[in-house]
C-alpha positions as CSV (number, residue, x, y, z in Angstrom):
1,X,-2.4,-23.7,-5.5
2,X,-2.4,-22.9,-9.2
3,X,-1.9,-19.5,-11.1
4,X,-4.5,-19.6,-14.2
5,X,-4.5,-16.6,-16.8
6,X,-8.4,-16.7,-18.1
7,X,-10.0,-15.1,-21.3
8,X,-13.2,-15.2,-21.8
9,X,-14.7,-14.5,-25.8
10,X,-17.6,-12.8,-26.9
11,X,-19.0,-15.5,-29.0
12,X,-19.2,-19.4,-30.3
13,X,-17.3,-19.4,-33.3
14,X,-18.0,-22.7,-35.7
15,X,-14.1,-24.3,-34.4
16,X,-13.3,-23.4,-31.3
17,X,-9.2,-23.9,-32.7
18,X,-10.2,-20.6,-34.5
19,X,-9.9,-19.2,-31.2
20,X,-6.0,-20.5,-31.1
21,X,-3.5,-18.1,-33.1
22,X,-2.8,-20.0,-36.2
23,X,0.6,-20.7,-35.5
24,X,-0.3,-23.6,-33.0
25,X,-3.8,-24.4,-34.7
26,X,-2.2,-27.8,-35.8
27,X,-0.7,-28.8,-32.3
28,X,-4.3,-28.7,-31.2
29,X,-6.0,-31.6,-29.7
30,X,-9.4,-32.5,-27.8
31,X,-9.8,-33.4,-24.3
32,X,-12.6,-34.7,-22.1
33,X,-13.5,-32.5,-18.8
34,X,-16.3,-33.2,-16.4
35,X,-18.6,-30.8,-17.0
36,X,-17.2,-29.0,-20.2
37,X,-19.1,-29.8,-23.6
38,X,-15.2,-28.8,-25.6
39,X,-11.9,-28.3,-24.6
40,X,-8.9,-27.8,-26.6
41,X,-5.6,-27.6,-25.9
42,X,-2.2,-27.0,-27.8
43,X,1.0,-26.2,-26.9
44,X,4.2,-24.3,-27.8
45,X,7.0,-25.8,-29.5
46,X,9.1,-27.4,-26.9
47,X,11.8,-26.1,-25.0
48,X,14.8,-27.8,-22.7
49,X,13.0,-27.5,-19.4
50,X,9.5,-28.8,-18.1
51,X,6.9,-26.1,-17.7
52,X,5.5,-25.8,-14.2
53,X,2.1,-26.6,-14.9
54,X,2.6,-29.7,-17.0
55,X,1.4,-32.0,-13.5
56,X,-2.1,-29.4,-13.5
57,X,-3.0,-31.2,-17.2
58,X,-0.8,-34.3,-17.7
59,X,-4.0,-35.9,-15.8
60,X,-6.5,-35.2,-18.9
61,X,-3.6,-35.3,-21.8
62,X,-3.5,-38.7,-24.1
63,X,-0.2,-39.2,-24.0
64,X,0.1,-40.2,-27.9
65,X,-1.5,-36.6,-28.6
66,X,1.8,-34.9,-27.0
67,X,5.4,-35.5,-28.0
68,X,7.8,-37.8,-26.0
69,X,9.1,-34.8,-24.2
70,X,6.4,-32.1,-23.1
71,X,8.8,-29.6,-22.3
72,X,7.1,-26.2,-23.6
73,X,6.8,-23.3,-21.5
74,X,3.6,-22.1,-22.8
75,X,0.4,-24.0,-23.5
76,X,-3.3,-23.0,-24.2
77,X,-6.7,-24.5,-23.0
78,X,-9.8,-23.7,-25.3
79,X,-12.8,-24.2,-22.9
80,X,-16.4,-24.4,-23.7
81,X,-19.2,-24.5,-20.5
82,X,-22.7,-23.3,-20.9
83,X,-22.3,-21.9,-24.6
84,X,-19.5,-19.9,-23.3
85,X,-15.8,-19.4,-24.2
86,X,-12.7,-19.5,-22.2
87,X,-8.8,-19.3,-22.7
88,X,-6.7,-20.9,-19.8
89,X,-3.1,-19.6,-20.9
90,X,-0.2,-21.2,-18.8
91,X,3.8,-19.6,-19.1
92,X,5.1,-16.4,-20.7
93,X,3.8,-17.1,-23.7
94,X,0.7,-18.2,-23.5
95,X,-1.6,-15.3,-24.2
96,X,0.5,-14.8,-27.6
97,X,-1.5,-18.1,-28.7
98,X,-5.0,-16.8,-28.2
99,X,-6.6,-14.7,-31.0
100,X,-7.0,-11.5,-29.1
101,X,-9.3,-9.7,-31.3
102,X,-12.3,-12.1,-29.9
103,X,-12.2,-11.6,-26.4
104,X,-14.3,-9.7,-24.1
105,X,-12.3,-6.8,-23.1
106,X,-13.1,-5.7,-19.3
107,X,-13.8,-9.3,-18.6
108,X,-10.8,-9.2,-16.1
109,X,-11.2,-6.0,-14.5
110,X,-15.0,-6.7,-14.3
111,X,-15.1,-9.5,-12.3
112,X,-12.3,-8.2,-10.0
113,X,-14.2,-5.0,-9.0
114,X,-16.9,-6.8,-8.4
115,X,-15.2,-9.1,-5.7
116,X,-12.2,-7.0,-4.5
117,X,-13.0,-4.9,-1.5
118,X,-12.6,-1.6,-2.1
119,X,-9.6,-1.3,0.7
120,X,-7.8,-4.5,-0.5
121,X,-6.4,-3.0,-3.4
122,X,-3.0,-3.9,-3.9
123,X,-2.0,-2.6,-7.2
124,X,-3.6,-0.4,-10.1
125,X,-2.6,0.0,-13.4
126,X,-3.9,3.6,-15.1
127,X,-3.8,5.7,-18.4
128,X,-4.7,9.6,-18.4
129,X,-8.1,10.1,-21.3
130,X,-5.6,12.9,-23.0
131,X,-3.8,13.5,-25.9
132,X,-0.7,13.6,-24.2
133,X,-1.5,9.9,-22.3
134,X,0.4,9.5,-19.1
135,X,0.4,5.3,-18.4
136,X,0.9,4.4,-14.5
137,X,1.0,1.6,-12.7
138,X,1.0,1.8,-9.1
139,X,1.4,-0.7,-6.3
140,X,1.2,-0.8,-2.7
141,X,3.3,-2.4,-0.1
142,X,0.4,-4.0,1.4
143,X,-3.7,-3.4,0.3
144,X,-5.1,-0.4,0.7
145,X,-8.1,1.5,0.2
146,X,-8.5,2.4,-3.8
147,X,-8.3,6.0,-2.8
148,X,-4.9,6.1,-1.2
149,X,-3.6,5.1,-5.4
150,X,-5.3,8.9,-5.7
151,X,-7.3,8.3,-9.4
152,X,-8.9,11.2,-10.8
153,X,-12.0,9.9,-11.6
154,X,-12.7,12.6,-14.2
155,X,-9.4,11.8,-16.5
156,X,-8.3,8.4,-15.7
157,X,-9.3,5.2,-17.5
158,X,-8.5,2.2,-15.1
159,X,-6.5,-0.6,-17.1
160,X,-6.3,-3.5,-14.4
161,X,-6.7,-4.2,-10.4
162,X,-5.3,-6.9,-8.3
163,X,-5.5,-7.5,-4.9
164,X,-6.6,-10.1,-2.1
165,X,-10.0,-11.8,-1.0
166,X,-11.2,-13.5,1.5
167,X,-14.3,-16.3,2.0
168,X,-14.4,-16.3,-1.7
169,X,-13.4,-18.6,-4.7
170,X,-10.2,-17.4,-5.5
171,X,-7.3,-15.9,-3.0
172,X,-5.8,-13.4,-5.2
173,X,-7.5,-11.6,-8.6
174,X,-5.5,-9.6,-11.0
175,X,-7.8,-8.3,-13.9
176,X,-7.3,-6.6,-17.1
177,X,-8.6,-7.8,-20.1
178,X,-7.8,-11.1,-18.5
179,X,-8.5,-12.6,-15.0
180,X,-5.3,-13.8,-13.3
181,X,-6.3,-15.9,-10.6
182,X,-4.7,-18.0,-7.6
183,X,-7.4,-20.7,-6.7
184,X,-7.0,-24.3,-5.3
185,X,-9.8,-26.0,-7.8
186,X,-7.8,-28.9,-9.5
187,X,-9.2,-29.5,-13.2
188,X,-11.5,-31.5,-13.0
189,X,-13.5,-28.5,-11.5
190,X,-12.2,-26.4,-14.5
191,X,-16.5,-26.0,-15.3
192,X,-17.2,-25.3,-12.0
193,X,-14.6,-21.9,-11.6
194,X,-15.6,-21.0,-15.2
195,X,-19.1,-20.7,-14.3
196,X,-18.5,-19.0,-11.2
197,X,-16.5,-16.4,-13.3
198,X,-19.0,-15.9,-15.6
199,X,-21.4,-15.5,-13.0
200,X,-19.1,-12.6,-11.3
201,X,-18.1,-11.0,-14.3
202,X,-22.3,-9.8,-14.8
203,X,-22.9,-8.5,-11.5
204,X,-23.3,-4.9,-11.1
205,X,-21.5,-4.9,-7.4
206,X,-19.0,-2.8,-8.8
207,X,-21.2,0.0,-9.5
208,X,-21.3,0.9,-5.6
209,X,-17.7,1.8,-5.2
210,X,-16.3,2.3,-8.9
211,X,-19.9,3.4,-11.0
212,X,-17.8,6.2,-12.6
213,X,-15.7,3.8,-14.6
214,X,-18.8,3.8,-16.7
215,X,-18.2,7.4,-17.8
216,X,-15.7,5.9,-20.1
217,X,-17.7,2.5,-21.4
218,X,-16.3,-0.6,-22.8
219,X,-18.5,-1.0,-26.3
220,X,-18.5,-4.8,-27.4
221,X,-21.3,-4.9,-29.8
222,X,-20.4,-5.7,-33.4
223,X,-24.1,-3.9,-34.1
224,X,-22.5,-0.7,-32.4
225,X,-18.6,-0.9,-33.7
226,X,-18.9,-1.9,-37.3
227,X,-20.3,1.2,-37.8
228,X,-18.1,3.3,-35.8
229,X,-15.1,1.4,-38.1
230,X,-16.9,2.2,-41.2
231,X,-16.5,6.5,-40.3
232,X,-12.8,5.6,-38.6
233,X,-11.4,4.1,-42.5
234,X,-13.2,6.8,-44.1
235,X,-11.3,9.8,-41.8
236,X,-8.4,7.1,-42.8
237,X,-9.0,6.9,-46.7
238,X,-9.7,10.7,-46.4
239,X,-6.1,11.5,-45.3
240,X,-7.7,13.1,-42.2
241,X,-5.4,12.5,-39.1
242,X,-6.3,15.5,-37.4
243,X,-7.8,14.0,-34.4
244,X,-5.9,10.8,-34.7
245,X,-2.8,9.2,-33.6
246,X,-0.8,6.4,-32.3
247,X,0.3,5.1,-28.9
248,X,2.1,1.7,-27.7
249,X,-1.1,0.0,-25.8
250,X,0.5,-1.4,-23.3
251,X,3.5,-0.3,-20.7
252,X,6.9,-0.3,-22.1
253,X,10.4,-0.6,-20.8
254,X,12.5,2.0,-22.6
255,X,15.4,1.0,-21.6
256,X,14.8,-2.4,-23.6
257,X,13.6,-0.5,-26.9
258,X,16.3,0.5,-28.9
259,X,14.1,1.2,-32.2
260,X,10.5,0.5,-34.1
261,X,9.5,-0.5,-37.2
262,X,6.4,-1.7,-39.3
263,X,6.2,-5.4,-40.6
264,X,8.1,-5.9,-43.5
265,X,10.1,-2.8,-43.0
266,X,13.6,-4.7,-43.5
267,X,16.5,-2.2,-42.4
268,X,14.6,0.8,-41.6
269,X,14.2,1.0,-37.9
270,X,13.9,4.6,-36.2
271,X,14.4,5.6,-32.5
272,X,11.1,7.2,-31.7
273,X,7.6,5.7,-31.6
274,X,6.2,6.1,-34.7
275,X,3.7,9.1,-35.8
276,X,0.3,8.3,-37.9
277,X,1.8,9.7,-40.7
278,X,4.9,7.2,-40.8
279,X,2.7,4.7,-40.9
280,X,0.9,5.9,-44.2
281,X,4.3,6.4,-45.3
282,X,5.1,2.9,-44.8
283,X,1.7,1.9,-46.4
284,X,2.1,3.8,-49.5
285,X,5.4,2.2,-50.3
286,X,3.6,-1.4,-49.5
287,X,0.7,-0.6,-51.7
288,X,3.5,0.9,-55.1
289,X,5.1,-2.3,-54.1
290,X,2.2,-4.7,-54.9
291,X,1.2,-2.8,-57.4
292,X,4.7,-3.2,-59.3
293,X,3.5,-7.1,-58.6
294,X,0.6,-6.9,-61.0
295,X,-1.6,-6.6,-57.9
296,X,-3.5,-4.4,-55.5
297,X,-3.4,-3.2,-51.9
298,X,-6.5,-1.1,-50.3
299,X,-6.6,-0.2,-47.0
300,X,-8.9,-1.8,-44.9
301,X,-9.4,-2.6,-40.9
302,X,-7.9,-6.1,-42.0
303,X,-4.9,-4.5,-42.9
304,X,-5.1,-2.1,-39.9
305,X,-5.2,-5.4,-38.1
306,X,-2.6,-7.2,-39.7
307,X,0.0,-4.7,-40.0
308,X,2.0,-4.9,-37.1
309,X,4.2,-2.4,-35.1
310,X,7.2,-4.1,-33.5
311,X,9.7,-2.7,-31.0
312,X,13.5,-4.3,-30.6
313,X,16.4,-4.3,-28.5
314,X,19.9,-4.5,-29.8
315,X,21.7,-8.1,-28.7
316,X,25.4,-7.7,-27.9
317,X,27.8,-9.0,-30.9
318,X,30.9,-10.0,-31.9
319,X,33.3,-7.5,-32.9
320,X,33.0,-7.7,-37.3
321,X,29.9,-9.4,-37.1
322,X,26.3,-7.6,-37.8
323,X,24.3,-6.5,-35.1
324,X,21.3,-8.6,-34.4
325,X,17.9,-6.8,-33.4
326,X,15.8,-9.0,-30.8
327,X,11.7,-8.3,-31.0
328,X,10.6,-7.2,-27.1
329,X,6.7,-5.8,-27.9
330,X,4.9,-6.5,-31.0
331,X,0.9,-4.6,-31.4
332,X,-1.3,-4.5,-34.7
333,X,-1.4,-1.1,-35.8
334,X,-5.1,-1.0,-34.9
335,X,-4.2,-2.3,-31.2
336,X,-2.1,1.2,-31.4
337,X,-4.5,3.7,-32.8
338,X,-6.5,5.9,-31.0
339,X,-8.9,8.9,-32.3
340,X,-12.6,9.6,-32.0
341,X,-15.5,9.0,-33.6
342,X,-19.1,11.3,-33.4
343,X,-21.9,8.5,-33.8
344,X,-25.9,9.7,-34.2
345,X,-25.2,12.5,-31.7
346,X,-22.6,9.8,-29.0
347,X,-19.2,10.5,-29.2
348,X,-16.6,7.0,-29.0
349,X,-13.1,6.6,-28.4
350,X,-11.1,4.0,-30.1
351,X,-8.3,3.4,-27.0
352,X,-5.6,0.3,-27.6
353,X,-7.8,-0.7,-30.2
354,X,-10.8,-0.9,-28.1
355,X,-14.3,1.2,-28.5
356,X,-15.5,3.2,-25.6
357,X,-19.2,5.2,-25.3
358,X,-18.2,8.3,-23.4
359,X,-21.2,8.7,-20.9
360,X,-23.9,11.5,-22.1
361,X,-24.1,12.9,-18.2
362,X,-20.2,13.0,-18.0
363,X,-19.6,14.9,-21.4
364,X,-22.1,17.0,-20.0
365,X,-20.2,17.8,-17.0
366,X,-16.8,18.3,-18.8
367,X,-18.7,21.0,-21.2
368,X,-19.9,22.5,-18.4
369,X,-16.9,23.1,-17.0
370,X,-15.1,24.0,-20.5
371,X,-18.0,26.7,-20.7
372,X,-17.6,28.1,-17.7
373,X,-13.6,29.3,-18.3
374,X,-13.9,33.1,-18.8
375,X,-12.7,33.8,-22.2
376,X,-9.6,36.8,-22.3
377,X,-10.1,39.7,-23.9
378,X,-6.4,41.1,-24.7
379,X,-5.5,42.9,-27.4
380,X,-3.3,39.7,-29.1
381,X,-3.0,40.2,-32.9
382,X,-4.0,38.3,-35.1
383,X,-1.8,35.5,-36.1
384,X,-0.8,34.7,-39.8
385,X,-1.3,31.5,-41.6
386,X,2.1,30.9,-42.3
387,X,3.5,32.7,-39.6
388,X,5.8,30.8,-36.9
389,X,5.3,30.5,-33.6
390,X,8.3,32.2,-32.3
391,X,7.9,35.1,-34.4
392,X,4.2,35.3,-33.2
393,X,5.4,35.6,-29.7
394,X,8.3,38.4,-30.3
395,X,5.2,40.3,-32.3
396,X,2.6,39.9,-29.4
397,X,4.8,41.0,-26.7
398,X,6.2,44.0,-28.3
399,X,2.1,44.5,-29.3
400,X,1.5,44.0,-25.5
401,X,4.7,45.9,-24.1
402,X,5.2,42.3,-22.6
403,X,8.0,40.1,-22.2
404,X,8.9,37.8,-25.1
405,X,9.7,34.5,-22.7
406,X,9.3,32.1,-25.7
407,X,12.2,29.6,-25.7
408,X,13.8,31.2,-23.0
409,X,14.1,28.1,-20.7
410,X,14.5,28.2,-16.5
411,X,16.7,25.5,-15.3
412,X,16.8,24.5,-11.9
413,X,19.2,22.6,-10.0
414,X,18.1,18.9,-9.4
415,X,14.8,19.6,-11.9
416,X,14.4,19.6,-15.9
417,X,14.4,23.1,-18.1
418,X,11.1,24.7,-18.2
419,X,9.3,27.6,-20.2
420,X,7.9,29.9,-17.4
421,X,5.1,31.5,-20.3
422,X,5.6,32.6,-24.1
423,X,4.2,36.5,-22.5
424,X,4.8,37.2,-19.9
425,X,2.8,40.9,-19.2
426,X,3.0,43.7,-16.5
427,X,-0.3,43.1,-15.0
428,X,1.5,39.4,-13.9
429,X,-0.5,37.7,-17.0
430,X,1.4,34.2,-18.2
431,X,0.3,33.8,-21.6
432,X,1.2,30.3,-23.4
433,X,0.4,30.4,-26.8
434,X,-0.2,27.6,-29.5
435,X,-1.3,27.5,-33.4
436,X,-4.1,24.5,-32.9
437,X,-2.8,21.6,-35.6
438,X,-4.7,18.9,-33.8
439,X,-5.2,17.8,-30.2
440,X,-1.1,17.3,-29.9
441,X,-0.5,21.1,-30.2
442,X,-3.3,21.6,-27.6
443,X,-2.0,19.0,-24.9
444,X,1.4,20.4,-25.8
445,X,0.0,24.2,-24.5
446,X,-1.7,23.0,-21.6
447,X,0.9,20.9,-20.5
448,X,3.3,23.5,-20.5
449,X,0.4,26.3,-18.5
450,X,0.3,23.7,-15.8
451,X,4.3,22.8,-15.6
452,X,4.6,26.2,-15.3
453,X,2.4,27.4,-12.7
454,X,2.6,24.2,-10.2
455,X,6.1,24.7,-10.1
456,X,5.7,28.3,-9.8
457,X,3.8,28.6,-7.3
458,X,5.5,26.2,-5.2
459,X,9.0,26.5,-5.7
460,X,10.3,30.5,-4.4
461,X,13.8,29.5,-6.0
462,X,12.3,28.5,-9.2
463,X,10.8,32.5,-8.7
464,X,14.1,33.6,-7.7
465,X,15.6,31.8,-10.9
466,X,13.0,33.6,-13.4
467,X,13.5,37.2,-11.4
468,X,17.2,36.9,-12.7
469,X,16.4,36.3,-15.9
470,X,17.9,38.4,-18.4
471,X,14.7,39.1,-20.5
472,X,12.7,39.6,-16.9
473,X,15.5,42.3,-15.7
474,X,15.6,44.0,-18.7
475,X,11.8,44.3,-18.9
476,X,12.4,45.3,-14.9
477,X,9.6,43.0,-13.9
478,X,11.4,41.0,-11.3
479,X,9.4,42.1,-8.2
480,X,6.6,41.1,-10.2
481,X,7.9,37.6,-10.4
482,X,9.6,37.6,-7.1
483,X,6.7,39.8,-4.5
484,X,7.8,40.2,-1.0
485,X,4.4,38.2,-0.1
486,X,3.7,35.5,-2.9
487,X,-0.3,34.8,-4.1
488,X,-1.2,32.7,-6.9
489,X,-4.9,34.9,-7.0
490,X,-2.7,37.7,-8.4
491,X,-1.8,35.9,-11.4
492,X,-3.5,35.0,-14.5
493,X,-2.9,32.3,-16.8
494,X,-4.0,32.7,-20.2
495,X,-4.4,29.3,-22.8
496,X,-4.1,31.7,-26.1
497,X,-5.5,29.3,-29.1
498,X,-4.6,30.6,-32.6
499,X,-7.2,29.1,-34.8
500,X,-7.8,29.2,-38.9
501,X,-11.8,29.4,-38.3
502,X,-13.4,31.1,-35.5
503,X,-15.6,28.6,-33.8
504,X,-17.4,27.8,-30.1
505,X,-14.1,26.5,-28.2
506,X,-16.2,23.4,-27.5
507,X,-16.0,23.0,-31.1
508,X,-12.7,23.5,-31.1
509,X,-11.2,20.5,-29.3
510,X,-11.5,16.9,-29.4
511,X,-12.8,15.3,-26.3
512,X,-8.9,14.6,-24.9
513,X,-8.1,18.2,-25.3
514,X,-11.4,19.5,-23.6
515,X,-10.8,16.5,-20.2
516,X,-7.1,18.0,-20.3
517,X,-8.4,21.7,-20.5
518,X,-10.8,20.5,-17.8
519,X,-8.1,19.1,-15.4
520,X,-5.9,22.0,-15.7
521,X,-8.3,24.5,-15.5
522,X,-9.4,22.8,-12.1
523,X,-5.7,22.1,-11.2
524,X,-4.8,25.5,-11.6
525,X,-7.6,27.3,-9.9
526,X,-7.4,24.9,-6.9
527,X,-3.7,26.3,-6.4
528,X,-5.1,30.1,-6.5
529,X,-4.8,31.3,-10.4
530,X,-7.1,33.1,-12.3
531,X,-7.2,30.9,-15.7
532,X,-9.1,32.3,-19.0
533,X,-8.2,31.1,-22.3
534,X,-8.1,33.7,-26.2
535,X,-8.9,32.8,-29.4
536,X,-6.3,34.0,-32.1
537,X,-7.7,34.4,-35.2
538,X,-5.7,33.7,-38.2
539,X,-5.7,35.7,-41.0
């Protein structure tokens, strides 16, 4: 039984070692298969042990192609069947020798949906379609049915599937952009499984159990994303970031990061993941350094794609000697950005630097809901341009003859701090309140309504807590916090938006905000709340 990582690419380049990262172009060499018309392989430099899968190739390798010693723990096969392209990657580092940017993206996940019964789902890996992206992977002691890992189908983007099949070609699937698979097929049937792949990776099966992943679609058509990279530079070029930002594209262990930094950033490392606007910080130095050169630097996708973002632990030293940072994650800036792009009337997300369509029916469905919040009509004042937040809040209230609860934090025993509402009024309404700077601020507000009233509305010492509070008590609203008979239906929560141009709030936010406003709103509602949301103006 062998474990093979497959790939599959969109097209048939001229070399099929253009397909190999160029690092390990030169170790190539060509072997024969039954049944393949090309096949490459190359391997990694060699290590001090022998790699597990060396007796699944030795078979097919000349051995005055290899070195005395194969002993790497990563190796590559380029495979060509039927006009088609495939990447067999074997050891930890395999799929760091494939040129990424040319494969088919859902290729994995595609062919296991379509051969993974819906109950044998043993693990799936998950990203929230907002701003504020919540990454989750999720695995079961044994399979179960898809529903049991509890997806919302209207704000989650499925990232991989594994589980177990039966009768079929393979015993196990996990699929991603890859398709990890367990199968018994030696390699002289490498064609054969390739094929079969293919073959499962275009049927529509999937459609019966998991059609809705289509409301977020995988675009791989160069006719359909040059375009949609042609407006993305130009918002870039245009210094407009607004709806824009970055996010690591994969997983990450924190406790292994210790700091990030650009390519070529020697010696400046920060703690945080880095913002959009770093980046063009770091770019702008790169470009007055070229320049000093004599030469030139423009921003281009190439560069978006060449620039990398690298994360690093700190290795343990010797007292008096310098600390030495190890690389643990390293993504292209462009594998990191995400944003959106409106497109002849379609809108597109650029996710892990990957092109969706969102689905014309499904938009449809969010707006409706986003249209059908009621919209508050308390007497907030205005807010002015310069004005701060804070000082918003303490003007509002005293406007309102509210409580000012901005910044005044509830802690709980056994839980994190948390802001209860920026107003908190005598007819029970818990306003949260936000200038809108992009679709951060907005997932940063809703984030903190729906905190707030989950924990609210289920927690009676979390109510106890925010009776005692010193602004509450002073404001003597703490039987309104604390009633002898709790209901959600007698509160109100109120998303107050302070924005610089009065507009439709569909034109207001970017497609994450208006899925996060969506989820809330039906979150919220569900647990018994009235929710509205205001529009400040700003004057």
């Amino acid at each position: 039984m062998t474990l093979l990582n497959v790939y599959l690419f969109k097209r048939k380049p001229d070399d099929l070692r253009s397909y190999i990262t160029e690092d390990y172009r030169s170790r190539s060499v060509s072997l024969r298969i039954s049944g393949c018309d090309q096949v490459i392989f190359s391997f990694k430099e060699p290590e001090d042990t022998a790699p597990q899968w060396y007796d699944f190739l030795s078979s097919h390798i000349a051995k005055e192609s290899l070195p005395q010693s194969l002993t790497s723990p990563s190796a590559v096969l380029i495979v060509e069947v039927n006009n088609s392209i495939f990447a067999l990657t074997f050891g930890p580092a395999g799929r760091y020798m494939v040129e990424l940017s040319h494969i088919v993206n859902d290729f994995g996940l595609k062919v296991c949906l379509n051969n993974i019964a819906s109950d044998k789902i043993k693990t799936v890996d998950k990203r929230s379609l907002e701003q504020l992206s919540i990454h989750t992977k999720q695995q079961a002691s044994s399979p179960v049915d898809f529903n049991a890992f509890e997806i919302e189908i209207d704000r989650d983007l499925i990232k991989s599937v594994e589980g177990h099949l039966e009768n079929s070609f393979a015993k196990y699937l996990k699929g991603s952009s890859s398709l990890t698979i367990r199968t018994e097929k030696p390699l002289e049937k490498i064609a054969t499984l390739c094929s079969e792949l293919l073959t499962n990776y275009r049927k529509k099966t999937y459609q019966a159990d998991f059609g809705w992943i289509d409301n977020v679609k995988l675009i791989t058509d160069d006719q359909i994303t040059l375009p949609l990279e042609n407006l993305l530079m130009n918002k870039l070029k245009n210094s407009d970031f607004t709806e824009l930002f970055l996010g690591a594209p994969e997983i990450i262990d924190d406790a292994k990061v210790d700091s990030y930094s650009f390519s070529g950033q020697r010696g400046n490392f920060v703690n945080t993941f880095p913002s959009i606007e770093s980046y063009f910080s770091f770019f702008k130095t790169k470009k007055e350094q070229e320049e000093a050169k004599g030469s030139t630097l423009d921003l281009s996708l190439e560069i978006l794609k060449s620039h990398r973002l690298k994360a690093y632990e700190h290795e343990a030293t010797k007292p008096g000697k310098s600390l030495k940072r190890n690389e643990v994650y390293s993504w292209t800036v462009f594998e990191c950005l995400n944003g959106e792009v409106i497109s002849k009337g379609k809108t597109y997300k650029l996710l892990e630097g990957n092109w969706y369509e969102i689905e014309q029916k499904y938009l449809q469905g969010i707006e409706t809901t986003i249209n059908s919040i009621v919209h508050s009509n308390l007497p907030l004042p205005a807010m002015g341009f310069t004005e701060k937040e804070g000082a918003y809040n303490v003007r509002a209230s005293a406007a309102l003859k509210a409580a000012c609860m901005d910044q005044q934090f509830i802690k709980i025993a056994g839980r994190s701090k948390f802001e209860f509402c920026d107003i908190f009024t005598n007819d029970k309404h818990l306003i949260h309140v936000k200038k809108h700077t992009g679709a951060s601020s907005i997932s940063h507000l809703l984030y903190q309504g729906h905190v707030s009233g989950m924990l609210f509305s289920q927690e009676p010492n979390i109510r106890t807590e925010i009776s005692n509070h010193g602004v509450i008590a002073y404001h003597k609203m703490a039987g309104k916090v604390r009633p002898v008979v709790f209901k959600a239906s007698d509160y109100k929560v109120i998303f107050a938006i302070a924005v610089k141009q009065k507009k439709p709030l569909s034109k207001i936010l970017t497609f994450f905000s208006k899925i996060s406003l969506a989820h809330k709103y039906k979150s919220l509602t569900a647990r018994g709340y009235q929710v509205e949301v205001q529009i400040i103006p700003m004057k």
